[in-house]
Each structure stands twice: as structure tokens, then as C-alpha cells.
C-alpha positions as CSV (number, residue, x, y, z in Angstrom):
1,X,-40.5,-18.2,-27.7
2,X,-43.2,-17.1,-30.2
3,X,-41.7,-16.5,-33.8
4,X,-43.2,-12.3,-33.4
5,X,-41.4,-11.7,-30.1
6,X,-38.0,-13.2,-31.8
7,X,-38.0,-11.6,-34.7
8,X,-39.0,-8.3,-32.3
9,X,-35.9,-9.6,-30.5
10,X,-33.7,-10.4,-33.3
11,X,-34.4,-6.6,-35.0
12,X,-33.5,-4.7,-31.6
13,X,-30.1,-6.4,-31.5
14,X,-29.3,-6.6,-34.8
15,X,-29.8,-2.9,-35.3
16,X,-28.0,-2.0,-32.1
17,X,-25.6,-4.3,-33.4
18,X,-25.5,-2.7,-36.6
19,X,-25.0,1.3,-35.6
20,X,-22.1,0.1,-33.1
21,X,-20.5,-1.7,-36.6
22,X,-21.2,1.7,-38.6
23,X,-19.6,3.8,-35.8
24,X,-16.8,1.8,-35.3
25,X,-16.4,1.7,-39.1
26,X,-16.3,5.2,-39.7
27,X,-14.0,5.5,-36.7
28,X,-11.4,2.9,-38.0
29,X,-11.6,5.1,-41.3
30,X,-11.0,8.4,-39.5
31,X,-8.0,6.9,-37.8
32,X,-6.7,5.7,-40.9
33,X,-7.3,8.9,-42.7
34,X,-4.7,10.7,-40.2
35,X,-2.2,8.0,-39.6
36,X,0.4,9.6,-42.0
37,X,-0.4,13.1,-41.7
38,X,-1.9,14.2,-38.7
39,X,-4.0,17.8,-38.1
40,X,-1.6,20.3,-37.1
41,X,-3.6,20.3,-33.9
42,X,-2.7,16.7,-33.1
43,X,0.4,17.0,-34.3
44,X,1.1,19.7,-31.8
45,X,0.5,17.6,-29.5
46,X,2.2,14.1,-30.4
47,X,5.4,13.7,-32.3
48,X,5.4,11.5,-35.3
49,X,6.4,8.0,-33.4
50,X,4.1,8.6,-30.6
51,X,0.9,9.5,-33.0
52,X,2.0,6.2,-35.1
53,X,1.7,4.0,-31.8
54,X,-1.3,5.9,-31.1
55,X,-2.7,5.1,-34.0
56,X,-1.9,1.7,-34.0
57,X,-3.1,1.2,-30.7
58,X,-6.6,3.0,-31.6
59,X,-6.9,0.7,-34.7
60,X,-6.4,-2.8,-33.0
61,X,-8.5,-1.6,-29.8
62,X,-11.7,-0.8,-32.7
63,X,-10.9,-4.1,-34.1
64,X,-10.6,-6.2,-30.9
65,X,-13.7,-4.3,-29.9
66,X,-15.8,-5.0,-32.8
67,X,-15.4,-8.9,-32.7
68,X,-16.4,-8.1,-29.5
69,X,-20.0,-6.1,-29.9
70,X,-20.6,-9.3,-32.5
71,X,-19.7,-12.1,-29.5
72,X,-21.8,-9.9,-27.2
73,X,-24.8,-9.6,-29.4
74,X,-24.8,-13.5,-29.8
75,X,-24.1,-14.7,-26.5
76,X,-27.6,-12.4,-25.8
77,X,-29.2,-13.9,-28.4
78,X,-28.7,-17.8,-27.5
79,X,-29.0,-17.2,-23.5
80,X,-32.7,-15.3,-24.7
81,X,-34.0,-17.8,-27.4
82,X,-31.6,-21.3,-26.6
83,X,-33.6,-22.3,-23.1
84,X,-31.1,-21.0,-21.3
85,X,-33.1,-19.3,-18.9
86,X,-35.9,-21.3,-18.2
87,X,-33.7,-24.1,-17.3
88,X,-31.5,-22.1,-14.6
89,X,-35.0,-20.9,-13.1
90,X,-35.8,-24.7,-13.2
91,X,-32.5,-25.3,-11.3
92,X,-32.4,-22.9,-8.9
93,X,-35.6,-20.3,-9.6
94,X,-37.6,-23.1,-7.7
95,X,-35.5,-24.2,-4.9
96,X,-38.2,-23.6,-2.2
97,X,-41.8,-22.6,-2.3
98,X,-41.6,-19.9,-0.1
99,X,-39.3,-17.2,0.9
100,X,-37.0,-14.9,-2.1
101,X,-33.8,-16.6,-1.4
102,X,-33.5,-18.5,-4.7
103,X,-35.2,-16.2,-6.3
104,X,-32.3,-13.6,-5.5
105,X,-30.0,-16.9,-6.1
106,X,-31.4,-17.5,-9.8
107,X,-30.8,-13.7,-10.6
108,X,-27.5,-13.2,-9.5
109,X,-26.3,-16.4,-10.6
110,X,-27.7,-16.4,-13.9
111,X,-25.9,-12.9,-14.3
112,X,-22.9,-14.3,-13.7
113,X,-23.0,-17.3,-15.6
114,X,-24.1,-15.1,-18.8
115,X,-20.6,-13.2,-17.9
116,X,-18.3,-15.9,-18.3
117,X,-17.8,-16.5,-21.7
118,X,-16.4,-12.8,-21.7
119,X,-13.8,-13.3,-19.7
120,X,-11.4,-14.6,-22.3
121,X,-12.1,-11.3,-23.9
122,X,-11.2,-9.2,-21.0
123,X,-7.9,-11.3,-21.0
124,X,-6.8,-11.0,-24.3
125,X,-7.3,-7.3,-23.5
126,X,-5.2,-7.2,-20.9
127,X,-2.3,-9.7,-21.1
128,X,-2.0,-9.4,-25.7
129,X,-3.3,-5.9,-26.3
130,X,-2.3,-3.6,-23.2
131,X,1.0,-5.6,-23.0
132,X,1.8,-5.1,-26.8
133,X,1.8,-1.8,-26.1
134,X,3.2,-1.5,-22.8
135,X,0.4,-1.1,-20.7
136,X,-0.3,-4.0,-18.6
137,X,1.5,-4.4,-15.4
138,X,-0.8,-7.0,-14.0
139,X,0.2,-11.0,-13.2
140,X,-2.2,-13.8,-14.2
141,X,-2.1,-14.6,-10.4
142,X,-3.3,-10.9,-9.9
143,X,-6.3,-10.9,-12.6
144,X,-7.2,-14.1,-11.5
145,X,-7.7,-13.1,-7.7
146,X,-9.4,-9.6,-9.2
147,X,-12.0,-12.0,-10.5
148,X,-12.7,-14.1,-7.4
149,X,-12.5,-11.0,-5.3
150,X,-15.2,-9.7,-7.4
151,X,-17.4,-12.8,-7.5
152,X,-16.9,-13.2,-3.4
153,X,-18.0,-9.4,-3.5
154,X,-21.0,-10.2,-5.6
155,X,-22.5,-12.9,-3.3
156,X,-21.7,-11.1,-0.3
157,X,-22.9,-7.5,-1.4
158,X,-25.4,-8.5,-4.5
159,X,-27.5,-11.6,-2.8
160,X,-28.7,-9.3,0.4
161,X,-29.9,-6.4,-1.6
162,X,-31.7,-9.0,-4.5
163,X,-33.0,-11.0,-1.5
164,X,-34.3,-7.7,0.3
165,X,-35.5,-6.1,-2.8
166,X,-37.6,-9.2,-3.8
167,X,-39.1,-9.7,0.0
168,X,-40.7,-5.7,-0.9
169,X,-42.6,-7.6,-3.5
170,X,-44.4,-9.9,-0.6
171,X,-44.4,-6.7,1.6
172,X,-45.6,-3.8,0.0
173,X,-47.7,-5.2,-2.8
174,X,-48.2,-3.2,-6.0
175,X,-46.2,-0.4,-4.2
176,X,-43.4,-2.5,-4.1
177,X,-41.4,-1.0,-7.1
178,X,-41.4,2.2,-5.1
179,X,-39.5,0.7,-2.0
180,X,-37.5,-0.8,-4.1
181,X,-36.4,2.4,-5.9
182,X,-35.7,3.8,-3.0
183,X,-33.8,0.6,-1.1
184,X,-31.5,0.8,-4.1
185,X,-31.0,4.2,-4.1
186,X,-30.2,4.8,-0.4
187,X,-27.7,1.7,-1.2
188,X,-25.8,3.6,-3.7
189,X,-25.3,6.8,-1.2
190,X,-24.3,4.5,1.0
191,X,-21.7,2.8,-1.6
192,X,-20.6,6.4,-2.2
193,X,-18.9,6.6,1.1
194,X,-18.6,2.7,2.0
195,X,-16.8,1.8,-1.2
196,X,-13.0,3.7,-0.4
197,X,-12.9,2.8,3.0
198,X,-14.0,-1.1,2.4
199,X,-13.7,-2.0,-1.3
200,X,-11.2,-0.6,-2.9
201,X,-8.4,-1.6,-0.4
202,X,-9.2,-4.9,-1.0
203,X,-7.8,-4.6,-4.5
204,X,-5.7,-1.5,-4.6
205,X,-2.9,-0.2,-2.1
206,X,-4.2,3.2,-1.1
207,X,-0.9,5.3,1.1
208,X,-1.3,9.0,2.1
209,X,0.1,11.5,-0.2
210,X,3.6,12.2,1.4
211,X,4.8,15.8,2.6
212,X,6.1,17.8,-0.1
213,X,5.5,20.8,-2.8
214,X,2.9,18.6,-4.3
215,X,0.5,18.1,-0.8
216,X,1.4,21.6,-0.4
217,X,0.2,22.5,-4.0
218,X,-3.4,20.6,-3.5
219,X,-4.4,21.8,0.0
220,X,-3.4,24.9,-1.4
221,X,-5.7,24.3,-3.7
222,X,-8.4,23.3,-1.9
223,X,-8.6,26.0,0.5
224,X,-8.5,28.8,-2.0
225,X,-11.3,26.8,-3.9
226,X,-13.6,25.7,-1.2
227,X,-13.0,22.0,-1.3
228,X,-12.4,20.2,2.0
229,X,-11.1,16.6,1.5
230,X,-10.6,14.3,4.9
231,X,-7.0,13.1,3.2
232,X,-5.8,12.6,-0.4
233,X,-4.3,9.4,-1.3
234,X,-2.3,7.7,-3.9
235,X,-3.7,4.4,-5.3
236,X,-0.8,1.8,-6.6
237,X,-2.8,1.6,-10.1
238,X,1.2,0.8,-11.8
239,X,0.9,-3.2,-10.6
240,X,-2.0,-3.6,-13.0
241,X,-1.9,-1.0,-15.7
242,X,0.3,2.3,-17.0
243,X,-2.7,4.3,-18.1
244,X,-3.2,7.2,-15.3
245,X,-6.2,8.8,-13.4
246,X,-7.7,10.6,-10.9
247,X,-10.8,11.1,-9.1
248,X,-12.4,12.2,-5.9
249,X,-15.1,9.7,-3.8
250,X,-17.7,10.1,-1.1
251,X,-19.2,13.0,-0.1
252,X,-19.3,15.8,3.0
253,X,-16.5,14.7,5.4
254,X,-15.8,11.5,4.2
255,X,-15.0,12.9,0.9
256,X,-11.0,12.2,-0.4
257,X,-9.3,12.5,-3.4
258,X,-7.2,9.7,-4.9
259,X,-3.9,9.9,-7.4
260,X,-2.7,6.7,-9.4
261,X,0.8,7.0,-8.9
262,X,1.1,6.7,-12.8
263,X,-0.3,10.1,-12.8
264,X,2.1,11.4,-9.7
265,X,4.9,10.2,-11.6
266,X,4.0,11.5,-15.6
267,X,2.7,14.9,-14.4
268,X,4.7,18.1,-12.0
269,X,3.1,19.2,-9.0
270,X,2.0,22.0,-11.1
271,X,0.0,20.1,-13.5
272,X,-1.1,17.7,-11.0
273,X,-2.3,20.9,-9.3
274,X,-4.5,21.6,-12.4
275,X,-6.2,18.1,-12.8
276,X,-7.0,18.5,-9.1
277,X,-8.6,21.8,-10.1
278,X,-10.6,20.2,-12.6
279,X,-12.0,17.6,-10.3
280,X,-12.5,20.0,-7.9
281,X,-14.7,22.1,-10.7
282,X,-16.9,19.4,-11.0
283,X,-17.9,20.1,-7.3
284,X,-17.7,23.4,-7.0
285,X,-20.5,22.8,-10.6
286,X,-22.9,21.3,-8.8
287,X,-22.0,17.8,-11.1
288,X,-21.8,15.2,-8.7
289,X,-25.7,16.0,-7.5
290,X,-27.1,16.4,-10.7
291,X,-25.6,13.1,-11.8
292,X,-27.0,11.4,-9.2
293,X,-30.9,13.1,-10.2
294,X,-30.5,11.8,-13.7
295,X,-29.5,8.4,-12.3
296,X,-32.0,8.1,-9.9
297,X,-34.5,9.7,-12.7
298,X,-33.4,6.5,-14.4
299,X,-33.5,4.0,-11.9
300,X,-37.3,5.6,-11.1
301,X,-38.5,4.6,-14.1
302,X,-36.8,1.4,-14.7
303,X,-38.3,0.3,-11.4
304,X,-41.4,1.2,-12.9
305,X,-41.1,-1.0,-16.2
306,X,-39.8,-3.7,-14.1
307,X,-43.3,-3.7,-12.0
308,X,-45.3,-3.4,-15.0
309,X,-43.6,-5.7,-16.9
310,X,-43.5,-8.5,-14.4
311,X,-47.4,-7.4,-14.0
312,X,-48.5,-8.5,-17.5
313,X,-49.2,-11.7,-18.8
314,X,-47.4,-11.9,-21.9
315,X,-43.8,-10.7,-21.0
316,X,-41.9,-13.8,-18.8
317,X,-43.4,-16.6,-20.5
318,X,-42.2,-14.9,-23.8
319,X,-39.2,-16.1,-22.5
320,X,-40.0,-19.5,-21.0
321,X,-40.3,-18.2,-17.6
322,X,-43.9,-18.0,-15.4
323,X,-45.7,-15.2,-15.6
324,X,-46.2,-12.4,-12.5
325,X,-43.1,-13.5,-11.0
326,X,-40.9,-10.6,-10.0
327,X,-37.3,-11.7,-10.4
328,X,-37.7,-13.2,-13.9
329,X,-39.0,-9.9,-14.7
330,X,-36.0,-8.3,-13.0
331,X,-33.4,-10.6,-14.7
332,X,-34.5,-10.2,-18.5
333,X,-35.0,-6.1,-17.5
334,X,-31.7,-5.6,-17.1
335,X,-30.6,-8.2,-20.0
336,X,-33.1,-6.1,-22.4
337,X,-32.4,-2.6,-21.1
338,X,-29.5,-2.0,-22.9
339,X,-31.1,-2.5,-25.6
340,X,-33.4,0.8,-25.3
341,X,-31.0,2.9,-23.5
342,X,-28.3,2.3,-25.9
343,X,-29.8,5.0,-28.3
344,X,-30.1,7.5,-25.3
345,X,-25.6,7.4,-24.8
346,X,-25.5,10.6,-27.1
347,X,-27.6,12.2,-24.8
348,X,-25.8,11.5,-21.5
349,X,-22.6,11.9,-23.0
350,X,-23.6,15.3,-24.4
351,X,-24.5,16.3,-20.7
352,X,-20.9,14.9,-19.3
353,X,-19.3,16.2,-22.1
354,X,-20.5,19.8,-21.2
355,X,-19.7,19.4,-17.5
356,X,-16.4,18.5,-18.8
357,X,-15.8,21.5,-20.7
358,X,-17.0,23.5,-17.3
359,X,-14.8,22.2,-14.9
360,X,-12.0,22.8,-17.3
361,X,-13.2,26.7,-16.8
362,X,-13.0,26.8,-13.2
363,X,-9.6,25.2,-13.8
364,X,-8.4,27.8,-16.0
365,X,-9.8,30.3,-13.1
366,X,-8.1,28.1,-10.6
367,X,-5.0,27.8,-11.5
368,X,-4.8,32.1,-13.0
369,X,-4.6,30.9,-17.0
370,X,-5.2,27.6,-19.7
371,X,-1.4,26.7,-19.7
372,X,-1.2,24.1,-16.9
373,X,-3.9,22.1,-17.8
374,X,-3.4,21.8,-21.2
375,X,0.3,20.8,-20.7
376,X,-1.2,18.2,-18.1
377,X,-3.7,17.1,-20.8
378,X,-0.9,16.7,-23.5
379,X,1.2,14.4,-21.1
380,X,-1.7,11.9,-20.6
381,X,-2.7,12.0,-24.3
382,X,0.3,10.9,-24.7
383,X,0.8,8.4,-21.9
384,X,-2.3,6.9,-22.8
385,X,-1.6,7.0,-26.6
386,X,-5.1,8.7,-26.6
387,X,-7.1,8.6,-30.4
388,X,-6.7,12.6,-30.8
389,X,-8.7,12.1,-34.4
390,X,-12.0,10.2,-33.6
391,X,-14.8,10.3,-36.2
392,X,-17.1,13.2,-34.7
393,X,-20.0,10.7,-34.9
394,X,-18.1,8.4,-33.0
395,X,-16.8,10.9,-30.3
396,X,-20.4,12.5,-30.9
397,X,-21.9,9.1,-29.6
398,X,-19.6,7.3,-27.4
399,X,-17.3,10.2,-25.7
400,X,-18.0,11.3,-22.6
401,X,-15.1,13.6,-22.4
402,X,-14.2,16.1,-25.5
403,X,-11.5,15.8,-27.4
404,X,-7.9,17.1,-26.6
405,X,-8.4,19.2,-29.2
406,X,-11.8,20.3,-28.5
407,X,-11.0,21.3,-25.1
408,X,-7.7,23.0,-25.8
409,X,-9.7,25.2,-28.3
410,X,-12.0,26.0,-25.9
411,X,-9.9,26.8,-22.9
412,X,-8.4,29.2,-25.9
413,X,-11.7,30.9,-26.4
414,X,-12.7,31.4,-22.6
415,X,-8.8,32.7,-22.0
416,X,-9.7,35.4,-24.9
């Protein structure tokens, strides 16, 4: 690697480095600031054991996640500049001299390979920090089979599309970029839909909603709002964690809504009703579609710096790796990437964050006044031992949901 393109290299992660340091920082100060006395909006909220767990937990989850940004940035730095990638594209890159097969085989493996190292991060997450606080609910035996799960559904799902997204390259030419934009994004539509019925059984339990005042409460709900769902389920989230959620998949008629039973069992029909009603905003908003626009907006372009990119001369050998050749190209795009679109998360976040505050006006329509929600928002601030007193840079940057307090003040003003 030339010494300009690594010292290029070296500046783009060291400063993204550096503002995720400064933000996490002035976070971890923030937190500290309120851990004796807490805002009387917070402390409305939690009671004084539950904020100091909160706080606690908030403080060893900056910490764990700063050594992690730093092992992160490095592990980058020494698969990009160490030889790393030339010599798995010797290995494998050049398995055959025709066809895309290894080529799709050098991609995905190499993205996997670079993913190890974190995995002893992710479980010291789960089985030191989520247990120490009461969170995790998972079995080594359980991670473990999460993780082969996943890599089985990698090969099986990820080597087909790479393979048929690299054959575009042989035939559509220049143009190719475009077919591929537009393979990948038909693929995620179809994921949309595929991924409840296929994938998500294969780790999670999903059982319909039984008969009662709660299944009462949501088709209710979803009549008098508009929303059609072909069933709603309840997902056994409780055998690997105690944090709670909801969420609504697919589209048209193959649309359903999922619970965690977590959430069934912290909330009352009542409030349950309202988080419904705030998922259901997000449809009845018009979210979901413009989401997928700014997405594909996205992808559009990235397919288009991938193709000119793997075009030029100068960019793969950089790296060690021979020029014009597509899947190289691919690889270090979506290695470098973050590195660019890391300073465009304000922006993103600022768009979710007001969709956010939107759907929690439609449930404040829906459900005939604030109260509801809020008390359902309390609970899993309080489930979740949720950071109630982030740094507003930090939550300015990272959040993609407002505050409790933020939204609980302006559920207050739309009620006025």
C-alpha cells in the first residue's frame, strides 16, 4: 500500500474513531452528572434504585462499547494495510479462471473471517454485561447454534445473490451496476415478506396471540385504524434476553404484527394497545415506503461507486488486489463505506426520529388521549433500565428514537 493512501486511510479512521471517543465521552459525563440527582423529568419516571441501575448499566455499556469502537478501528486497520486481503484473494479470489463462483466465495468469506474476532465481544455482552444486570436469558448452547444458524444462512442466502450479482458484470457490461441495483433491491422486497415465514422461525418460537381482551383490544384497533394484519403473533424473545419489543413485518396481506412476550407480560392490554397504535402510525405515515426510497436512494448510489471504483486503475491495487476486478472492488466498498456514511447517522436519525414523534400522534389520536402511551413508555424505560439523560450530542447523533422525555413533552404539547 503506498505511504499517501495509508495515511488517507489512517486519517478517515482515526477521526471517525475520534468523534465516536468524544461522543461517548461527553455521554459518560452526562450520565455521571445525573446519577445522584436526577431531572425531575426522569425522576418522574424512575425511582431512585431503578435510575441508579440505570445508570450503572448506561455507564458500563459506554465503557464496554468504547474498547470496542478502538478493537474495531484496528481490526480494520490490519485486515486493510497487514496483507490480509490480498492473500485470501490468492486463496480463494483465484480458484478458477472462469465463472464468479470464487469470486462470490472470496467476498463472503473474507466478510466473515474479518467478523470473528468480534465475537468474543458480542459474548462478553451477552453472558457478563446483560446477565449482571439481569438481562440475558440465553444458554451458551443457544448463542452458539444462533451463530452457526447464521453462518449456514449466510452461505445459503449470501453466496447466490454475490454469485448472481457478479455474473451481471460478464452480462450486462458497464450497465451492470444497474442490474445489480435493482437484483438487490427486488431481493430485499422479497426478504420483507420471506423473512417471518422462513427465517425467523428458525431462531424464535413464533405462537398466535391467544383469545382474550388483549386480541380483542388490537383488532379493535386495527379496524378502527385501517390496518389489516393476516395474524399477530407472540415471539418467545424471554429464552434469550428480558429487554422487550414490538414490530410489524411484510407488507399487503402478508403483513403481521409480532409481540415479545416480555412486552405481553410488562405492559396491560391497554398499553399494549397503544404501542400497537404507534406501530400502526408508522403505516398509516407513509414511513415504511419512504424508508425504503432513502434506502434504495442509497443503495443507487453505492452501486454506482462500486462500478466506478472497480473501473479505475488506482483503487484495488491500493490494496494489493488487481485492478478492474469487480468483487475486490465490492469487498473493500462495503469495508470503507462506513467510513463516509458514518458522518451522515445525524441525518438519518433526525428523519426516524421525526417519524417517531408522528406515529406517537396518531397514537395519542388512536387511543382518545397521551396517557396510555406514556404509561407504556415509562414501563419499558424502566424494564430496559433505558439512559433517560443522554448527552443531546450524543442522542443528537446516535438516537434514532427521542427521548422519554422528549416525547412525553411533546405528546403534552399536541394534547394542549
Amino acid at each position: 500500500m503506498r505511504i499517501d493512501v495509508f495515511a488517507i486511510l489512517a486519517g478517515a479512521v482515526g477521526a471517525k474513531l475520534l468523534a465516536q471517543l468524544i461522543l461517548s465521552g461527553l455521554n459518560r459525563a452526562e450520565i455521571k452528572r445525573h446519577a445522584g440527582r436526577p431531572p425531575a423529568a426522569v425522576a418522574a419516571v424512575m425511582d431512585g434504585e431503578t435510575h441508579a441501575k440505570s445508570t450503572a448499566y448506561s455507564l458500563e455499556k459506554n465503557k464496554f462499547g468504547s474498547l470496542e469502537l478502538v478493537f474495531d478501528a484496528l481490526i480494520l486497520l490490519i485486515v486493510l494495510v497487514g496483507g490480509v486481503l490480498p492473500w485470501m484473494h490468492a486463496k480463494i479470489g483465484t480458484l478458477s479462471a472462469t465463472g464468479r463462483w470464487d469470486d462470490a466465495l472470496f467476498v463472503l468469506a473474507t466478510a466473515m473471517a474479518i467478523g470473528l474476532p468480534g465475537l468474543i465481544f458480542e459474548w462478553y455482552d451477552q453472558f457478563r454485561l446483560e446477565a449482571k444486570f439481569g438481562f440475558n436469558k440465553s444458554t451458551l448452547g443457544l448463542w452458539i447454534g444462533d451463530k452457526v444458524k447464521g453462518f449456514v444462512l449466510a452461505l445459503a442466502i449470501g453466496f447466490p445473490l454475490l454469485w448472481a450479482l457478479l455474473v451481471l458484470v460478464d452480462l450486462a457490461g458497464r450497465a451492470w451496476w444497474l442490474w445489480g441495483f435493482g437484483l438487490v433491491f427486488v431481493f430485499q422486497l422479497l426478504m420483507l415478506v420471506l423473512y417471518p415465514k422462513l427465517i425467523m422461525p428458525l431462531f424464535n418460537k413464533l405462537t398466535p396471540l391467544p383469545d382474550g381482551e388483549l386480541k380483542d383490544r388490537l383488532l379493535a384497533l386495527g379496524e378502527r385504524t385501517g390496518f389489516k394484519a393476516a395474524t399477530i403473533q407472540v415471539m418467545d424473545g424471554s429464552k434469550r434476553s428480558g429487554h422487550s419489543n414490538a414490530f410489524f413485518t411484510g407488507f399487503g396481506r402478508f403483513r403481521r404484527i409480532v409481540l415479545f412476550d416480555t412486552l405481553v407480560n410488562q405492559l396491560t392490554p391497554e398499553e399494549l394497545e397503544a404501542v400497537l397504535a404507534h406501530e400502526v402510525g408508522h403505516y398509516r405515515r407513509g414511513h415504511i415506503p419512504k424508508m425504503l426510497f432513502v434506502s434504495a436512494g442509497m443503495m443507487f448510489a453505492g452501486f454506482a461507486a462500486i462500478a466506478w471504483l472497480a473501473r479505475s486503475a488506482w483503487f484495488n491495487p491500493a490494496f494489493g488486489l488487481p485492478a478492474g476486478e469487480p468483487a475486490p472492488a465490492l469487498l473493500l466498498f462495503l469495508m470503507l463505506s462506513g467510513l463516509a456514511t458514518f458522518w451522515l447517522t445525524p441525518l438519518g436519525n433526525l428523519l426516524s426520529r421525526k417519524h417517531e414523534y408522528e406515529a406517537d400522534v396518531f397514537a395519542r389520536e388512536a387511543m382518545g388521549g397521551p396517557a396510555p402511551l406514556v404509561a407504556a413508555l415509562r414501563k419499558l424505560s424502566q424494564k430496559n433500565l433505558s439512559n433517560l439523560t443522554p448527552h443531546p450530542w450524543f442522542s443528537g447523533f446516535y438516537y434514532s428514537h427521542p427521548t422519554l422525555v422528549e416525547r412525553e413533552a411533546a405528546l403534552a404539547r399536541e394534547a394542549v
